[in-house]
N, C-alpha and C positions, 0 to 999 in steps of 0.2 A: 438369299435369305436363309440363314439358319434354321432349326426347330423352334427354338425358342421363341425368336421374332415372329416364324409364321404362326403359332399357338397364340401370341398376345394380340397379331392383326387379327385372326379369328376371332378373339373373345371381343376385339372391340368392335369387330364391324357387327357381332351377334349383339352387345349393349344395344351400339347405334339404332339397330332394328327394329330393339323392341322399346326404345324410347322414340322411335318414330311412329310404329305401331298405338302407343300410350298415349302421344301428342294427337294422334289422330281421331283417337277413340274421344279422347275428351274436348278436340276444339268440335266436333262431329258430335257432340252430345246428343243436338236438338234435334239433328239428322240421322240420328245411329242408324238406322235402319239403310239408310243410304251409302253411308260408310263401308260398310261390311256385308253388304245385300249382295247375296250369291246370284243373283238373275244381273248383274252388273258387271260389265265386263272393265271394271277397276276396281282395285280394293279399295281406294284412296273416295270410292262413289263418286258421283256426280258434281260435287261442292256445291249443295247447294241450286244446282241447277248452272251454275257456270260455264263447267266446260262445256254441259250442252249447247250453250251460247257461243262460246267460243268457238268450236266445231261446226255451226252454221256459218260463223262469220269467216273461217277458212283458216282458223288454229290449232291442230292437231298435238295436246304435248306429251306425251309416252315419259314413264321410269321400268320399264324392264327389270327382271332378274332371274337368272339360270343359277341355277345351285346345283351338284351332282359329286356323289359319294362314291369311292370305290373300295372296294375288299377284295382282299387273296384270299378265296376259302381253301386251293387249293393248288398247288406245282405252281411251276412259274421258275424264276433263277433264285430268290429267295422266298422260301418255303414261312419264313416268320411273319405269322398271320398279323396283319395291321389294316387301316382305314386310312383313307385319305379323301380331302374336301378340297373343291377347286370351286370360282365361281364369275360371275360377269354381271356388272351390272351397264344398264346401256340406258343415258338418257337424252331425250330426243325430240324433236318438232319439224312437221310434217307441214310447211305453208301452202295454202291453194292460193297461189299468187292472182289468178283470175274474182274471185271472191275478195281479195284483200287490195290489190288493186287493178283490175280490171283488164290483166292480160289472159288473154283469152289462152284457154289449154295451157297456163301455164301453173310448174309447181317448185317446192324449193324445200329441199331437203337436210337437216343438220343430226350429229348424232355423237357423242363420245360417249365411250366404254373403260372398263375398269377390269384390268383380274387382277385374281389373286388367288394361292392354294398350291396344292401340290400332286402329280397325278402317282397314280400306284404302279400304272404302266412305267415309270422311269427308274424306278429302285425297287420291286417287288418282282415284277413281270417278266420283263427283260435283261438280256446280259448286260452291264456297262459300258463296255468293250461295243456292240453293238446294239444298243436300246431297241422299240419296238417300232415298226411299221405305223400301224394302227396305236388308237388311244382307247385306254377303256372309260378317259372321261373326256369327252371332245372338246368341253368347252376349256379348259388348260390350254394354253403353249401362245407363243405367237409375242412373249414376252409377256411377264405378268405385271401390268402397269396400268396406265392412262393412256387411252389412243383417241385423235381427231378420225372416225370411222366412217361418216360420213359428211359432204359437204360440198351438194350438186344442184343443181338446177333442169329441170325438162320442162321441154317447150314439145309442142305438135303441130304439126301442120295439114292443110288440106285435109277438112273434117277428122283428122285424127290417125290418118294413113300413115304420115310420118309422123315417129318419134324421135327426137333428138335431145340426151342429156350427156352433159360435161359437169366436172367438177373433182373433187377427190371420191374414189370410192374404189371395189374390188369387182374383178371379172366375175367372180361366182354370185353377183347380185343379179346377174343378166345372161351370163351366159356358163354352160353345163349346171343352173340351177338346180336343187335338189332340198326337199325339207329337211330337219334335221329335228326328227320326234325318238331319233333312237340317241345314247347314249355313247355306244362305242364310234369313234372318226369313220369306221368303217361303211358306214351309215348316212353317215350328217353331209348336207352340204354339196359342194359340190367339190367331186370327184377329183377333177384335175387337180388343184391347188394341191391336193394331201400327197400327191406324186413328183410332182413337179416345185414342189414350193421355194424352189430356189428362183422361179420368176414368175411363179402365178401365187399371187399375195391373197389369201381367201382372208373372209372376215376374222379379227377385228382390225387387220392393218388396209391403209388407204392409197391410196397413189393418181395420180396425175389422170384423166382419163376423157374420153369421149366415146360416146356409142350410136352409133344409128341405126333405128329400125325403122324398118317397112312393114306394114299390114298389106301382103296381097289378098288375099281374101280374109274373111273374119274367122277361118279357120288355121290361116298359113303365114305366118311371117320370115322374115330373113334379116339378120341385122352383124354386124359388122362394128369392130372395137379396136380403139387404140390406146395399149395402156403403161404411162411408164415404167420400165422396168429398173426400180431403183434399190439394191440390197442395203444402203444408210436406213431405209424406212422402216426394214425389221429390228433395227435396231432398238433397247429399249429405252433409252435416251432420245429418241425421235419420234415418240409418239404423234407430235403436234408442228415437227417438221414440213414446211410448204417450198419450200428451197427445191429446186432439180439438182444440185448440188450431187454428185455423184452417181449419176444416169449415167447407165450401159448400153441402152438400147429401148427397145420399145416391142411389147405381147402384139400383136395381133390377130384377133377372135373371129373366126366367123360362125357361123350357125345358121341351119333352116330349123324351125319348128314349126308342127303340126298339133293341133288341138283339134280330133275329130270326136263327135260320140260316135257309139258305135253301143249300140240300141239301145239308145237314147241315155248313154253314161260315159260320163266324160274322160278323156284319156289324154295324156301328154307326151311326144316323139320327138328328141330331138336329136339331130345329128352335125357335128362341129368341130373343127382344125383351129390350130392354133400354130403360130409360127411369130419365133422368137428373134430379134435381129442382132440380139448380146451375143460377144462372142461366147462358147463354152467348150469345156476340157473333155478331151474323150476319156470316158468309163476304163481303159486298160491302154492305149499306146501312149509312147511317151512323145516328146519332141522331134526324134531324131527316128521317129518310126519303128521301134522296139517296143514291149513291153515298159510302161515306165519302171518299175521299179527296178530293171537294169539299165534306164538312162541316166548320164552321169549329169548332176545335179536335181533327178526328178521332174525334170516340167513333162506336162501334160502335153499331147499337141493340140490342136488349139482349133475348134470349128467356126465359121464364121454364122452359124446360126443353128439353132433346135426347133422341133418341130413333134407335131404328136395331134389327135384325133380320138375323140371319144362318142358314145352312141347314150341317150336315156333313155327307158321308155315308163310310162303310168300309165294303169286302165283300171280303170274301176269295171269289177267283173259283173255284182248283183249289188241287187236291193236287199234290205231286210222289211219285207212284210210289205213292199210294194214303195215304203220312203229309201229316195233316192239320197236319202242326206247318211242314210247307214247303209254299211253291207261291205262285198270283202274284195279287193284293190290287191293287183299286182305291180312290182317294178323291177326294172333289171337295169344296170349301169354297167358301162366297159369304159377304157381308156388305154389305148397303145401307144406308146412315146419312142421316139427315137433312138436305136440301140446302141448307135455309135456315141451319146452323149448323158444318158437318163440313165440313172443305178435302178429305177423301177423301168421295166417295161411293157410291163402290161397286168392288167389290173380287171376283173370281170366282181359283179355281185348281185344274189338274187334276193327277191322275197315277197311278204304278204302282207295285209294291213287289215286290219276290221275295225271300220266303224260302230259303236253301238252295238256291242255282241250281244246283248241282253237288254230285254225291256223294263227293267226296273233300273238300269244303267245307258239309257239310251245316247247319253254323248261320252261315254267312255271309248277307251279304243284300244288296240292291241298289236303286236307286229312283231314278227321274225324275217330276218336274214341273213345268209350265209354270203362270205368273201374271201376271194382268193388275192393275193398281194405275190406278185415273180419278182425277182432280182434277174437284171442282166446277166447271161451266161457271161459278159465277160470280164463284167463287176466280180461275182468268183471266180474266174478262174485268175484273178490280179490278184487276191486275197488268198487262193492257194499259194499263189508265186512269191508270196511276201512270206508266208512262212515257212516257204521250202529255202531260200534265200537267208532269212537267220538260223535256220537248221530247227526250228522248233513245229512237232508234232504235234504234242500234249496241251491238249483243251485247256488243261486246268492251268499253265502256266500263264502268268498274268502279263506276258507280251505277245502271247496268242494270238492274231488276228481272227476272231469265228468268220468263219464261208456260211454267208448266209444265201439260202434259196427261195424259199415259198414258205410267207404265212396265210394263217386262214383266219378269220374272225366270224366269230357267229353269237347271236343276241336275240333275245327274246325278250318281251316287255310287256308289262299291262300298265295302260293309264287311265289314272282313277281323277277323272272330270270332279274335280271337288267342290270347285264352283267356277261361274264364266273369268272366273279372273284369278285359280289356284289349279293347275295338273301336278300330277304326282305320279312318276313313273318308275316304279320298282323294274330289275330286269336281273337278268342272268347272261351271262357273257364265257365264251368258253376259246379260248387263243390256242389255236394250234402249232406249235413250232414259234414262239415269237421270235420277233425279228428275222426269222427264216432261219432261224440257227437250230438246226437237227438234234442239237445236242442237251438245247433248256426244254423242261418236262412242259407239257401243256397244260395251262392254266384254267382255273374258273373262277371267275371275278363275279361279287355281287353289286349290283349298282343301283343309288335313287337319284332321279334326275326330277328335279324341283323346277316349277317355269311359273311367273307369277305377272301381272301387271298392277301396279299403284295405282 
């Protein structure tokens, strides 16, 4: 999509908005209050009292919206100040199949998404030549289209001990789970996918799937995932693709997690492997056991599987003023990947959250974190070889290969609780090295990350 095209989708999906917004105000007349009623966790209110109805009888239906802004204020590989707007909309129903028809513990879940926009990380941030690790608007990338995101069914057994759901969906819905209240990728989500995303598919793409868990105690479970590994699915032409139609293999997840308090505030541990059964190319030999880029015709050699482990941890540390629902939360995330086959291999990040910093702001909230992104030593030292091999030095030459090593990302954020059904989260973002290339200035991006419910 050119500038032009994406500036005219933007002005037509902002019309559509605010003629959806007009439509609502005015069929909403008798109920305005309902409508637009900040104690209402949808803009779209209650209709009337409908959905309330709906939602006893085991109808749940969602329209979502993620909007998020990025600016260069500052370095980066182009220095020419600009803005860019990326966004998601996701619409969705949530069936309690036991309420709807009377299967017990059971539920059914459907969901498609929509992006569209541009990020600042891809032509402001980053070199060309080697773009950035990290995003400074997460909700970007993964093709900007239409995707079937969700489309599962869970069932439970023996009072609720077992869980079991199949259908289309991604690993990071169940397993390495992590929120996603900051703005930069560095942050959001869950972890593994943004390292690996050659065969961990994070939201908004879908795939083939089953997962089972165990509740051993009501603190401890274990569950266990098998999910296809099909690279057709990123494609953006295959949004709504249900075909196995070019499967390579198959993810499989496992994980323990822990939910203990610990004096008496809740905290989240989880620890979890992954093993890939596609085959994948090694990071720097070639076929014949050299250096690829001295094997004659280039192939890679060839693994008959990948594999990698990551750790979460949450703990809410205090209270504020004795409520348990504000006060200030710590987390840390790691992920180490396979070095014979992963261009990332290890990936660590810290930080803090506050609930309700202020009593005149009591469901606002706040959060900083720092992260570090390695490249395989032997992903550079392949990217050295490549341009000792053309004879080219010089950075600025545009056959250059950059030798990327270690980026950092770090963000800061305040969200302004605007009403139960509006956040608004201004942040500051600062890239260290992006892309790991030593040689582009370090950046400082400004960012607002809009989240809404109709």
């Amino acid at each position: 999509m050119n500038q032009k095209e994406a500036k005219s989708l933007t002005q037509f999906k902002l019309i559509s908005t605010l003629s959806v917004l007009g439509a609502l105000s005015l069929a909403g007349s008798v109920h305005a209050a309902e409508a637009f009623d900040p104690n209402s966790q949808w803009m779209s209110g209650d209709w009337g009292g409908t959905r309330t109805e709906l939602l006893n009888k085991g109808y749940d239906f969602s329209l979502e919206y993620v909007g998020e802004v990025g600016s260069n204020l500052h370095g980066g590989y182009n220095n020419d100040k600009t803005a860019r707007y990326a966004d998601q909309f996701a619409l969705g129903v949530d069936l309690d199949l036991q309420k709807i028809l009377g299967w017990h513990d059971a539920e059914f879940k459907l969901a498609i998404t929509e992006r569209s926009g541009r990020n600042i990380s891809n032509d402001r941030i980053g070199d060309p030549r080697a773009g950035t690790f990290s995003s400074s608007q997460e909700v970007w990338g993964r093709g900007q289209t239409w995707r079937l995101t969700q489309m599962w069914a869970k069932q439970k057994y023996f009072d609720g001990a077992l869980d079991v759901k199949a259908g289309r969906f991604g690993p990071g819905e169940d397993f390495n789970s992590f929120p996603c209240d900051f703005q930069n990728l560095a942050f959001c989500g869950s972890q593994v996918g943004n390292w690996v995303g050659s065969i961990w598919y994070n939201w908004p793409v879908s795939q083939w799937a089953l997962r089972v868990k165990y509740n051993i105690t009501p603190e401890f479970y274990a569950q266990v995932g098998a999910f296809e590994q099909n690279p057709s699915n990123l494609e953006t032409g295959n949004g709504f693709k249900l075909s196995g139609s070019g499967t390579k293999g198959m993810i499989i997840p496992t994980e323990l997690v822990w939910s203990p308090k610990v004096n008496d505030l809740p905290g989240e541990y989880r620890l979890g492997y992954y093993y890939s059964t596609a085959k994948a190319d090694d990071v720097y030999k070639g076929a014949d056991g050299q250096a690829q880029p001295l094997t004659p015709g280039g192939e890679y050699q060839s693994h008959s599987s990948k594999h990698g482990w990551w750790v979460v941890a949450q703990q809410q540390l205090t209270t504020h003023n004795g409520d348990a629902a504000r006060g200030l939360s710590a987390f840390a995330n790691a992920t180490v990947h396979d070095k014979a086959t992963n261009y990332i291999d290890n990936y660590q990040q810290i930080g803090l959250t506050y609930k309700g910093p202020f009593n005149g702001r009591p469901k606002d909230d706040m959060g900083v974190g720092i992260a570090r992104i390695h490249v395989n030593d032997d992903a550079q030292d392949r990217a050295r070889l490549v341009n000792q091999i053309s004879g080219i030095d010089d950075y600025d030459n545009p056959n250059y290969l950059p030798v990327q090593s270690t980026e950092y990302n770090a963000e800061i954020y305040y969200g302004f609780h605007v009403t139960n059904w509006l956040t608004v989260r201004p942040n500051l973002q600062f890239i260290k090295h992006p892309g790991g290339v030593d040689q582009v200035d370090d950046a400082l991006v400004a960012g607002l990350k809009i989240q809404s419910k109709f």
